[in-house]
KEVEXDREN-886917 format. One line per field, with one value per residue: x, y, z of N, C-alpha, C, O, CB in turn; residue number from 1; residue in one letter. Coordinates in steps of 0.001 Angstrom, whole numbers. Glycine has a CB too. Example, Ala and Ser with C-alpha at 12.3 -4.5 7.8 and 13.67 -1.06 7.14 Angstrom:
! residues 2
n_x = [13190 12850]
n_y = [-5690 -2250]
n_z = [7800 7080]
ca_x = [12300 13670]
ca_y = [-4500 -1060]
ca_z = [7800 7140]
c_x = [13200 12900]
c_y = [-3300 30]
c_z = [7800 7870]
o_x = [14236 13409]
o_y = [-3319 1138]
o_z = [8465 8039]
cb_x = [11308 14084]
cb_y = [-4473 -598]
cb_z = [9046 5725]
num = [1 2]
residuo = [A S]
//
This chain:
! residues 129
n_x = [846 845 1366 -340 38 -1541 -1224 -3310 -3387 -5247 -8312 -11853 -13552 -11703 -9754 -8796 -7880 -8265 -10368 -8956 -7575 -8898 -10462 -8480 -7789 -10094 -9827 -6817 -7875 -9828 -8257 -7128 -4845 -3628 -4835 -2992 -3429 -5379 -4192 -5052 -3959 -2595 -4958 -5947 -7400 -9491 -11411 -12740 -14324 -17421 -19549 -20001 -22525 -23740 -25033 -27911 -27286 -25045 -21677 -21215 -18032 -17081 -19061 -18344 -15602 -16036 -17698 -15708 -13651 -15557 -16221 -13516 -12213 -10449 -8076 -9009 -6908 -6701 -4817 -3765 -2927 -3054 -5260 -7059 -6365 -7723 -10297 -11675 -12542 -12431 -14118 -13115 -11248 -12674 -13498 -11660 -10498 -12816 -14662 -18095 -18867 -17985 -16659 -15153 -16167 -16983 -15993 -13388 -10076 -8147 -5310 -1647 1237 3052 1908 1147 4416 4688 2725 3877 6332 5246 4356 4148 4660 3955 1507 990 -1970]
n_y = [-1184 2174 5365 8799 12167 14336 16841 19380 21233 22685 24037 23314 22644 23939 22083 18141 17817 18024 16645 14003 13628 13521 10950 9245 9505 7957 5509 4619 4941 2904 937 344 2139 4983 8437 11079 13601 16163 18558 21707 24275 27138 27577 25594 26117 26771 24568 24526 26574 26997 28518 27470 26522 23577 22081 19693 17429 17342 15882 16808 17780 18886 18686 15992 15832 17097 14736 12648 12896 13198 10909 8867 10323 12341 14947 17989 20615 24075 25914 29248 31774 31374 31168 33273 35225 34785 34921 33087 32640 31840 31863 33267 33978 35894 37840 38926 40819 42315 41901 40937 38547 35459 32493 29964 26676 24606 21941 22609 23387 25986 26784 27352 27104 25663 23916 21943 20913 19685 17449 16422 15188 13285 11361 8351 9557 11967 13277 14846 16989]
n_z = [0 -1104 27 -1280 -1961 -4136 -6028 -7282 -10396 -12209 -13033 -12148 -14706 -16649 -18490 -18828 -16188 -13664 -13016 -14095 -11998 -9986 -10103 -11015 -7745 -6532 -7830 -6420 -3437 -3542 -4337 -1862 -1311 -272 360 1588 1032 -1148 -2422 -3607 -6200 -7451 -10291 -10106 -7189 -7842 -7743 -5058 -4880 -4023 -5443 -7558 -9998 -11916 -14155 -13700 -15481 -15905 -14862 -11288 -10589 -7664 -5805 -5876 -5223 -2536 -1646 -1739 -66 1962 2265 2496 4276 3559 3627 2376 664 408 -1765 93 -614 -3421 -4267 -2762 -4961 -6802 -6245 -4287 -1340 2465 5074 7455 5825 4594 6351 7941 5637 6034 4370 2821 1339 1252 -368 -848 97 2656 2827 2661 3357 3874 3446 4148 1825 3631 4477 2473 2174 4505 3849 1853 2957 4405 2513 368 -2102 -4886 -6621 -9795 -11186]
ca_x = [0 1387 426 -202 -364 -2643 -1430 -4046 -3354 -6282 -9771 -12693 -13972 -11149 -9693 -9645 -6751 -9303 -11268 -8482 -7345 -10324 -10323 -6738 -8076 -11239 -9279 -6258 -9047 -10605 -7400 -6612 -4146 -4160 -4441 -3016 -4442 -5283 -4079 -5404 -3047 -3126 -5956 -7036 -7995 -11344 -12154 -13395 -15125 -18611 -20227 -20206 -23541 -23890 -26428 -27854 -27100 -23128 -20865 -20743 -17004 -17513 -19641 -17677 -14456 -16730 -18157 -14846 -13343 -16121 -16159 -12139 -11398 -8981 -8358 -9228 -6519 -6599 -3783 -4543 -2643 -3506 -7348 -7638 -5999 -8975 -11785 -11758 -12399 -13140 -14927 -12108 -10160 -13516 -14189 -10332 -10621 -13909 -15782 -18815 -19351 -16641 -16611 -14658 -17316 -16653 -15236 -11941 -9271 -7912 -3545 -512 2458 3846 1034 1915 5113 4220 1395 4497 6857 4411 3857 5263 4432 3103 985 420 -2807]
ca_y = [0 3099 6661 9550 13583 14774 18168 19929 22750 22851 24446 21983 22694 24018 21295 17499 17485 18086 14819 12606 13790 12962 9638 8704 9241 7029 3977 4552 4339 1794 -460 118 3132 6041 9633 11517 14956 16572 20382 22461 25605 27453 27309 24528 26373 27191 23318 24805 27564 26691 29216 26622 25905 22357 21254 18453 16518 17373 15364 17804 17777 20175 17661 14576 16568 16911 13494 11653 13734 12900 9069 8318 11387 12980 16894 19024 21799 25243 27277 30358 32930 31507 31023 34897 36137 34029 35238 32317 33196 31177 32761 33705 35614 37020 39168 39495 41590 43246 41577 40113 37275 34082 31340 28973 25678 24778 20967 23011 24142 27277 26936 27704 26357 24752 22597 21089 20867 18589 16542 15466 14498 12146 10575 8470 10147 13452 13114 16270 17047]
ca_z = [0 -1160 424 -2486 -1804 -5198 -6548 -8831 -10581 -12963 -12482 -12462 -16090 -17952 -18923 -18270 -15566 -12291 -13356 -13885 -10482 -8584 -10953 -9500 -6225 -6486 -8451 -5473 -2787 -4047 -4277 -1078 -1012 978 13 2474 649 -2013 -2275 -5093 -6371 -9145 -11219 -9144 -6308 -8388 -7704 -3994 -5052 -3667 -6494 -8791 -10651 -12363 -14700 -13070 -16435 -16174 -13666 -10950 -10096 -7100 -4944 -6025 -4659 -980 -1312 -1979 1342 3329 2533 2847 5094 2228 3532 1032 1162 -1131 -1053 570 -1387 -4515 -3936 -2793 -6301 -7680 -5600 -3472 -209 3213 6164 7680 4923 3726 7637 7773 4531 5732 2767 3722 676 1192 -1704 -313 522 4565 3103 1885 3859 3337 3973 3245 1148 4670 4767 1386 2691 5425 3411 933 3916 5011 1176 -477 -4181 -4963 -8060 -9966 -12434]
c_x = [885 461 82 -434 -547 -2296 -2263 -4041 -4590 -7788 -10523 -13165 -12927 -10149 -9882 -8725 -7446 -10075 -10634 -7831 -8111 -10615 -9355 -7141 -8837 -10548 -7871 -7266 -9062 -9531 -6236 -5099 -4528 -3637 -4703 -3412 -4407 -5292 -4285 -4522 -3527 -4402 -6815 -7576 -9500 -11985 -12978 -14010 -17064 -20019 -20713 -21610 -23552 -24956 -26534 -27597 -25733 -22940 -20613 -19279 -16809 -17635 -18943 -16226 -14891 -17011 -16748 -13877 -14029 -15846 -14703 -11507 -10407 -9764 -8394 -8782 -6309 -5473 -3850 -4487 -3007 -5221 -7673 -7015 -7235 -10090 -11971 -11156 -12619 -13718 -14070 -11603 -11261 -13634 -12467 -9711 -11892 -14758 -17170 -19551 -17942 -17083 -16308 -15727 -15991 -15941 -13551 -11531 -8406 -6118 -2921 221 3132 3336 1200 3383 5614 3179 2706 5771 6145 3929 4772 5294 3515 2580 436 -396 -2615]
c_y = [1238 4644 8004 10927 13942 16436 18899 21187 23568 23061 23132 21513 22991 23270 19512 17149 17016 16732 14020 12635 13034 11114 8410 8403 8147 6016 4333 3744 3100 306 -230 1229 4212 7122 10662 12998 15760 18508 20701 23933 25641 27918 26330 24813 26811 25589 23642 25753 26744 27791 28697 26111 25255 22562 20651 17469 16080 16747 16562 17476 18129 18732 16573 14889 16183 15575 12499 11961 13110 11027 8286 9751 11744 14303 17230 20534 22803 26122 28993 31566 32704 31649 32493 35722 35861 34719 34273 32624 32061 32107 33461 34760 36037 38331 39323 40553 42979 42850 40633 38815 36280 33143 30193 27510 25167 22882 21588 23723 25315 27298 27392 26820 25241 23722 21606 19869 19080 17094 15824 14528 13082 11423 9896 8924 11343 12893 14492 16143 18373]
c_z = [0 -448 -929 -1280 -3425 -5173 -7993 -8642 -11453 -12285 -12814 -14084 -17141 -18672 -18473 -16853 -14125 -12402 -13392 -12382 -9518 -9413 -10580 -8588 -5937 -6783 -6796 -4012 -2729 -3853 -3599 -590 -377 845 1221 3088 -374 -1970 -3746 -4848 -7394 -9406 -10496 -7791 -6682 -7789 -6002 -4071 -4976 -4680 -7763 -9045 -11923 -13080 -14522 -14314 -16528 -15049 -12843 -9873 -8460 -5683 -4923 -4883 -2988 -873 -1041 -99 2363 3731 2710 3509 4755 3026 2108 937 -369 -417 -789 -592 -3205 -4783 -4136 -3832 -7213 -7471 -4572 -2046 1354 4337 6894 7116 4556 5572 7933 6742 4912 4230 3501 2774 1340 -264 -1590 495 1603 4222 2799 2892 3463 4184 3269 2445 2243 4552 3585 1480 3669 4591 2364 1489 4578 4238 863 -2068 -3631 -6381 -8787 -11293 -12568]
o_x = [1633 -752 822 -891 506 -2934 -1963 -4330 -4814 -8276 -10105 -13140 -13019 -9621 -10908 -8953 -7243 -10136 -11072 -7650 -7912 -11080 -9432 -7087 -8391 -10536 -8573 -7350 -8429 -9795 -5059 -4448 -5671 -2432 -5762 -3602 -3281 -6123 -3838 -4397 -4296 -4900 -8038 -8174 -10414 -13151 -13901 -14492 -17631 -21227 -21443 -21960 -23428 -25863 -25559 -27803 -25268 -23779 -19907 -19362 -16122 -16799 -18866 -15975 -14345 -16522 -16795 -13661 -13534 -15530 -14746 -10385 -9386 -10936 -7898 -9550 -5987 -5266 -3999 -5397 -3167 -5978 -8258 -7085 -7630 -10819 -12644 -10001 -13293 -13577 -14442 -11468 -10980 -13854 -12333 -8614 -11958 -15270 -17130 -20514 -16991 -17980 -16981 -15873 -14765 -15395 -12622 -12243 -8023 -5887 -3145 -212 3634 3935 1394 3488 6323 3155 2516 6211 6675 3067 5952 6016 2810 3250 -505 15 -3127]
o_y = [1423 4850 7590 10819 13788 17214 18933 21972 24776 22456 22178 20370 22536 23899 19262 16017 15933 15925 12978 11596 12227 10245 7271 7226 7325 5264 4114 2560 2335 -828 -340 982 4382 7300 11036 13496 16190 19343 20144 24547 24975 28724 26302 23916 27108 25612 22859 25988 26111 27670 29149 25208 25908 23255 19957 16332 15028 16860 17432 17060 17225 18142 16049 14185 15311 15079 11649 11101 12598 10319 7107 10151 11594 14662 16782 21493 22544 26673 29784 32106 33607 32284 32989 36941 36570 35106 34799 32789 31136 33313 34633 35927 37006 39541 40497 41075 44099 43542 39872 38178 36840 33509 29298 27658 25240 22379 20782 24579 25232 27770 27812 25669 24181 22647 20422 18694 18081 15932 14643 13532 12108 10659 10244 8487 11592 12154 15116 15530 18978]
o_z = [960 -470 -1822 -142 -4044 -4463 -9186 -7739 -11376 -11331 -13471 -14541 -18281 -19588 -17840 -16425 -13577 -11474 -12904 -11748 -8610 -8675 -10119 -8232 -5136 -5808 -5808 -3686 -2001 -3454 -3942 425 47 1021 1725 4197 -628 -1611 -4749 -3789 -8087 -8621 -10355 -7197 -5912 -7395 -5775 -2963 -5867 -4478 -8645 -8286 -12959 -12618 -14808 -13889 -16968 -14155 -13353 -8717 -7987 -4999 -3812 -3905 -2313 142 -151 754 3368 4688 3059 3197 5426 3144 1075 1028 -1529 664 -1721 -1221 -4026 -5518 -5099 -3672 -8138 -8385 -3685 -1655 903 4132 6957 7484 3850 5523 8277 6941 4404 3350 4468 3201 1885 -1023 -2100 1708 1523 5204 2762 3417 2295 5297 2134 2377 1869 4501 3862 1128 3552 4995 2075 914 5113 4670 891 -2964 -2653 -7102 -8296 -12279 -13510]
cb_x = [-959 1763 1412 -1493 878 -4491 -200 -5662 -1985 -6213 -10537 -14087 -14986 -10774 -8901 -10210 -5625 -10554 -12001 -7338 -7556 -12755 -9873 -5509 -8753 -12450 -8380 -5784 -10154 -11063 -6982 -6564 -3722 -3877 -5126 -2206 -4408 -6209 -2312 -7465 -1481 -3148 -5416 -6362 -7238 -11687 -10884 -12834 -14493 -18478 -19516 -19322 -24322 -23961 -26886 -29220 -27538 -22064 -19458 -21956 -16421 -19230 -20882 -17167 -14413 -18171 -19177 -13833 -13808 -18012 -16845 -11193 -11089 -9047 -6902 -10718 -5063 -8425 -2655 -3929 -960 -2906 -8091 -7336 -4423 -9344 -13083 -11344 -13452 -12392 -15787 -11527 -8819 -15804 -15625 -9676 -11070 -13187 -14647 -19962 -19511 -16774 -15778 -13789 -18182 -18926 -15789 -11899 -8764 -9391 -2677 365 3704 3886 -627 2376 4726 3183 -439 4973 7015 3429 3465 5767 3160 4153 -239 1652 -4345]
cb_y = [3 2983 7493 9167 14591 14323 18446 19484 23021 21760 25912 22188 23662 24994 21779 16324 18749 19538 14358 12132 15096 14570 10066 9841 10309 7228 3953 5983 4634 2197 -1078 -1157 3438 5718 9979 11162 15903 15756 21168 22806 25750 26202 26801 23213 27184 27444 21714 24861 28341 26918 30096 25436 26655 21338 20933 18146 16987 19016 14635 18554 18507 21370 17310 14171 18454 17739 12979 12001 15294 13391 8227 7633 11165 12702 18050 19157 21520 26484 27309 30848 33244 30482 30453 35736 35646 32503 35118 31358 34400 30085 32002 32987 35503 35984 38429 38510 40430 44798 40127 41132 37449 32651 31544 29768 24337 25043 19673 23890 23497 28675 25859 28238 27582 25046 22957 22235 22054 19561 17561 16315 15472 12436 11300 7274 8652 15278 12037 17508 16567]
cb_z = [1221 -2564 1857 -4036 -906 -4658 -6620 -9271 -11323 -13778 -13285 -11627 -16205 -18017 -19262 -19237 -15549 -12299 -14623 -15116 -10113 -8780 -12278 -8700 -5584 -7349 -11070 -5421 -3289 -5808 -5672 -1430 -1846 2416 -1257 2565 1488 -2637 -1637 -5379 -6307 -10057 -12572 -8813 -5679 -10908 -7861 -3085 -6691 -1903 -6806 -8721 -10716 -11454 -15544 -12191 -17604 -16233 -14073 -10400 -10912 -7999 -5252 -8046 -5172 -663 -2555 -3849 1367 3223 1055 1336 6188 -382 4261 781 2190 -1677 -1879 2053 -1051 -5087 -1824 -1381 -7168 -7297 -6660 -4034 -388 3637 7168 7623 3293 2801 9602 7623 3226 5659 1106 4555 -1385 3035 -2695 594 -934 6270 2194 397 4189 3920 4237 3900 672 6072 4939 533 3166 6654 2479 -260 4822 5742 -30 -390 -5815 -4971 -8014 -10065 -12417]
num = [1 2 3 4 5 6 7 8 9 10 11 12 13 14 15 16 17 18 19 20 21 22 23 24 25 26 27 28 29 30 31 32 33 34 35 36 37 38 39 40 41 42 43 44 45 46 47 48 49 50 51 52 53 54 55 56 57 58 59 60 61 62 63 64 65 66 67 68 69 70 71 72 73 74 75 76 77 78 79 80 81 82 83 84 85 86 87 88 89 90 91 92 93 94 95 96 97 98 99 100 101 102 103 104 105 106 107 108 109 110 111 112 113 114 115 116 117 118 119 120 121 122 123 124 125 126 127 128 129]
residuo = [X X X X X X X X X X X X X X X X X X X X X X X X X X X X X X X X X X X X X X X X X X X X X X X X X X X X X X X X X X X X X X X X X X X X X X X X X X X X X X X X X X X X X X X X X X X X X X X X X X X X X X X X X X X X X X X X X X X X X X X X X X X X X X X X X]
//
């Protein structure tokens, strides 16, 4: 059994990088590996943006992201400073700003670079989408 840390840099929709991510994760899972967390940067800090509206016909990425978290207790970390260049906010940095929307959905953690840091010390593979 290998451990993974999951770097995505890609938003949920714009291309297909965010899907085979969460794809990885599920087939890992599944056969018995253990993801110790998936941090979104970049571009991929949109994948926590809780603003996201689905057509219930489309795969909604979004929810799958929360669902997969809740059911194998994968953190779900966004990197702070990249998130808030985005708009991506959590409750926190939105009344620390004086703003009174956030964006950030309450399964996503809102860190730094350290925490990365730490999450790939404790892997054995980083996998990056």
């Amino acid at each position: 059994m290998s451990s993974f840390t999951l770097l995505v840099t890609s938003a949920s929709y714009s291309d297909q990088s965010a899907y085979s991510a969460y794809r990885f994760a599920v087939a890992a899972v599944e056969s018995t590996h253990l993801i110790k967390g998936i941090f979104f940067y970049q571009g991929g800090t949109l994948n926590g943006s809780e603003l996201q509206l689905i057509p219930s016909n489309e795969f909604n990425l979004h929810q799958a992201w929360k669902q997969l978290s809740a059911d194998h207790n994968i953190p779900l970390m966004v990197c702070v400073s990249a998130a808030n260049k985005r708009g991506i906010t959590s409750v926190q940095d939105a009344e620390a700003a004086d703003q009174i929307h956030h964006s950030l959905s309450p399964e996503f953690q809102s860190v730094g670079l350290g925490d990365l840091a730490i999450l790939l010390a404790d892997s054995d593979r980083l996998v990056q989408f």
